[in-house]
N, C-alpha and C positions, 0 to 999 in steps of 0.2 A: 366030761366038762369041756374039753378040749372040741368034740365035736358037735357039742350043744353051741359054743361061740363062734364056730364056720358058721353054721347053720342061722344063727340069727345076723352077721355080717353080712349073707349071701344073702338075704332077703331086707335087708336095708339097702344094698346097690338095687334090686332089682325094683324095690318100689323107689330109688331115686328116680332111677332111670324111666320108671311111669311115670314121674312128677313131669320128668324135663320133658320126654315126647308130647304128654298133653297138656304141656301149656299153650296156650292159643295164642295164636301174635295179631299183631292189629289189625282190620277191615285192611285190606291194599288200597279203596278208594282214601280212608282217611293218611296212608304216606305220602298217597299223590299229592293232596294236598295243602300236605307240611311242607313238603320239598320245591312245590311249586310257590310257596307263601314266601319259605326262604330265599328262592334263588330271585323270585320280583321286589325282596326287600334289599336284599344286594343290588340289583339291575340298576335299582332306584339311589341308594348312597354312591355308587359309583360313577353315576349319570349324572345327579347333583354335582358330585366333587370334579367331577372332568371339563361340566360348563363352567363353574367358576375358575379352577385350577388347569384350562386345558393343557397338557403334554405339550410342545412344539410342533413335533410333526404332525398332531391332528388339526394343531392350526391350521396347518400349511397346505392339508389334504382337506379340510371340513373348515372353511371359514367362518365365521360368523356374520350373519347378513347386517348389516346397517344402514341406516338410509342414507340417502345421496345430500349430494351439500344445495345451498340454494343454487336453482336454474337462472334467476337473473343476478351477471355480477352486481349493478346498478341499484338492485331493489334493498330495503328499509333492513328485510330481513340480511340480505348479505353483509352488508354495511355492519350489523348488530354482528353475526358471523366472525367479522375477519375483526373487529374493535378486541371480541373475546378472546380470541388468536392472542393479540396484541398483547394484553393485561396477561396472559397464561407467558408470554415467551418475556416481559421484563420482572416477571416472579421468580422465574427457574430460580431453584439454589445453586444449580451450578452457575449460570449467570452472574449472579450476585456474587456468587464468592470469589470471583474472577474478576470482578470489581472493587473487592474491597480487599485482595492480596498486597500485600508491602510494596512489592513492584510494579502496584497498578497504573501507575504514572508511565511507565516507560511502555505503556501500549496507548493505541488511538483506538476511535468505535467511531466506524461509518454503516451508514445503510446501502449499498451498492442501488442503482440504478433510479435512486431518491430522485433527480435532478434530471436523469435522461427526455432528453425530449419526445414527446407524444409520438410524432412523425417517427421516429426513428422505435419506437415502442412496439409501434403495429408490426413492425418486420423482423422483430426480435424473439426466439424461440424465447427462452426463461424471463425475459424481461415481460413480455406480452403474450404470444402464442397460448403459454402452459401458466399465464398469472391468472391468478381468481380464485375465490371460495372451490375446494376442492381438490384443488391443482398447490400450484405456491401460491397461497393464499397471502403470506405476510414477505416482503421485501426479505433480503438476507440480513443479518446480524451480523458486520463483521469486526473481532477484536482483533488486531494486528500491533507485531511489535514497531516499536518507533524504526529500529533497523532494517524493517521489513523480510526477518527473517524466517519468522514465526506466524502463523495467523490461525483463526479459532473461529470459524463458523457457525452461529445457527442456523434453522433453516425448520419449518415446516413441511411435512410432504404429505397431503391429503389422498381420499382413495381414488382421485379421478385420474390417477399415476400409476394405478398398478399393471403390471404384466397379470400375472395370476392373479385373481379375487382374495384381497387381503393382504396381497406382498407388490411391493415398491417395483416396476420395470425393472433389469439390469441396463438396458439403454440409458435407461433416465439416469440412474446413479452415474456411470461412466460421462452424461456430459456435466450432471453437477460437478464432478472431479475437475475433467477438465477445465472447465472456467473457474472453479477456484485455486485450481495447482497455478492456471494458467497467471491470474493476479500474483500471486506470490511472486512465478516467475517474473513476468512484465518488470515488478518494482524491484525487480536487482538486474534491468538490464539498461543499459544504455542511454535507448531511447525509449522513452513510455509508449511504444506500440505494440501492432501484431505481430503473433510471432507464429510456430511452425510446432508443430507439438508429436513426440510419440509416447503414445500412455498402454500402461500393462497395467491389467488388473489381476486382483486378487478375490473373488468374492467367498467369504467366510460363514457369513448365516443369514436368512433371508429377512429384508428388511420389512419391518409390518407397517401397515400405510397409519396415515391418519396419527400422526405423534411427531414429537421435534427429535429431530438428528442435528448431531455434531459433525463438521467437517473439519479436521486440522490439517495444516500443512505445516511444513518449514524444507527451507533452503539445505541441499544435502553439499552443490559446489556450484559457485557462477564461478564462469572463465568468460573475460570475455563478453562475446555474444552468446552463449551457451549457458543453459543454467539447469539442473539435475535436481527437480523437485521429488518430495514424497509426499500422501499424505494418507488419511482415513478416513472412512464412515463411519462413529458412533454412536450409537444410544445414549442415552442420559445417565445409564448406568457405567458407560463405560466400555461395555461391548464391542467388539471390535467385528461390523458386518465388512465392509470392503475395505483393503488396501491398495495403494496403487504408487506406484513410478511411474515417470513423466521426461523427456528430456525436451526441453525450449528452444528455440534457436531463432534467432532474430534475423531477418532476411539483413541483404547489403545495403538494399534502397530506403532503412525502418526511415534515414536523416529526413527522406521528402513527403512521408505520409505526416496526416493530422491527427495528432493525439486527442485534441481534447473532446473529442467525444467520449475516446475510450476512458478519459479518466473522468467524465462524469458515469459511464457504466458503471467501474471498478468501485466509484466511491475514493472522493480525496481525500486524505488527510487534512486535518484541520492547521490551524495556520500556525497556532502554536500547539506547539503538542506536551506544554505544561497542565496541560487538564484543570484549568485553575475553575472551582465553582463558579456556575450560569450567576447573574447577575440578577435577581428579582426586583422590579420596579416597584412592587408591593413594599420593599424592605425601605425605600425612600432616598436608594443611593443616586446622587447627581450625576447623569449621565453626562451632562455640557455644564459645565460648571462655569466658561464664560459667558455664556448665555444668559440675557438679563430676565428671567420670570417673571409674569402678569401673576 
């Protein structure tokens, strides 16, 4: 009995074991072809998800081509161009909510270089040189506090700015710094002129062209002729690409130069800095109210 059930055991393993050696496995051409199926369906979702979602540093290595801005500043099309600029930068939500904070009263909002004269335009890097569709297409944005201790920047930067294809100069950012640390400074010294400037950067993450940056500043200590600015470069999100320190120093002679050019660059403050609602002549209020009307 005993060895009647070896005996049928030992020939159940050995026809397993014929099962398993002749089983056939599939043609080789038909796994190339699964494998090749699968790894071009992969190739392709992750190709998809990378151009919409690219990583950072393949930004920064694989730009994305875009076209150039219009070639004539002058033409219909630039005109239409830099209008849209316009309508996108008094939308921002950070904008607006910047305006409609409790405190909003105790800042002013100028446009720097509004007023500047043409003559003096043509020989100006940021004001003229590097203005136009592409470049700094829209004037600065600036919110500054009434003490002038604080100030809130926007600023467009197009791609005809980049060091690297897709990323902002670092030259370019170090002079936007400077002439805005440099304002801050000016209005807590003395005399509203030129001053003398040493700036140290920070840069943090590469800035990508063609989008509005924030610049903030504020007052860290005036003495004096001396004034110890800080400020940043961010995103809209908040990002923090460049930081920087600045120290100012007002030459002896600022008493005999003329200001007021520089303060039409900077952008004055307004005459009262009560923010009181523009006046609409639609609403039918009398502007001359001694004045006898026809």
């Amino acid at each position: 009995m005993a060895s009647n059930l070896t005996r049928l055991l030992q020939r159940t393993a050995v026809t397993s074991r014929s099962r398993a050696f002749s089983t056939t496995p599939p043609p080789r051409g038909r796994r190339t072809l699964g494998t090749l199926a699968a790894v071009t369906v992969a190739s392709l979702v992750a190709g998809t998800l990378g151009a919409i979602y690219p990583p950072p540093p393949l930004s920064v290595l694989f730009p994305r081509p875009a076209p150039g801005p219009p070639a004539e500043p002058d033409s219909p099309e630039s005109r239409a161009y830099i209008d849209g600029l316009e309508e996108e930068l008094q939308a921002l939500p950070l904008l607006n909510q910047l305006r409609q904070r409790s405190d909003a009263k105790g800042w002013y909002e100028v446009r720097p270089y509004q007023t500047f004269p043409e003559e003096r335009r043509v020989n100006n890097l940021t004001a003229g040189a590097l203005r136009g569709p592409g470049k700094l297409a829209l004037l600065p944005l600036v919110r500054a506090k009434n003490d002038e201790s604080e100030s809130i920047v926007f600023l467009h930067v197009g791609r005809g700015l980049c060091g690297h294809d897709g990323i902002i100069h670092g030259g370019l950012l170090a002079t936007l710094l400077d002439e805005t640390l440099a304002r801050t400074a000016i209005s807590n010294l003395p005399e509203k002129v030129g001053v003398t400037a040493q700036l140290t950067l920070n840069y943090r993450a590469p800035t990508m062209a063609d989008q509005f940056v924030v610049i903030k500043t504020r007052v860290d200590e005036a003495k004096g002729r001396k004034v110890n600015v800080s400020g940043s470069v961010e995103d809209l999100q908040g990002t923090v690409l460049v930081q920087a320190t600045a120290t100012f120093v007002q030459p002896r002679y600022a008493k005999v130069l003329h200001s007021a050019q520089l303060r039409k660059a900077m952008g004055e403050p307004p005459a009262s800095k009560e923010h009181e609602e523009p006046v609409l002549l639609a609403d039918g209020q009398d502007l001359n109210p001694s004045h006898k009307h026809r």
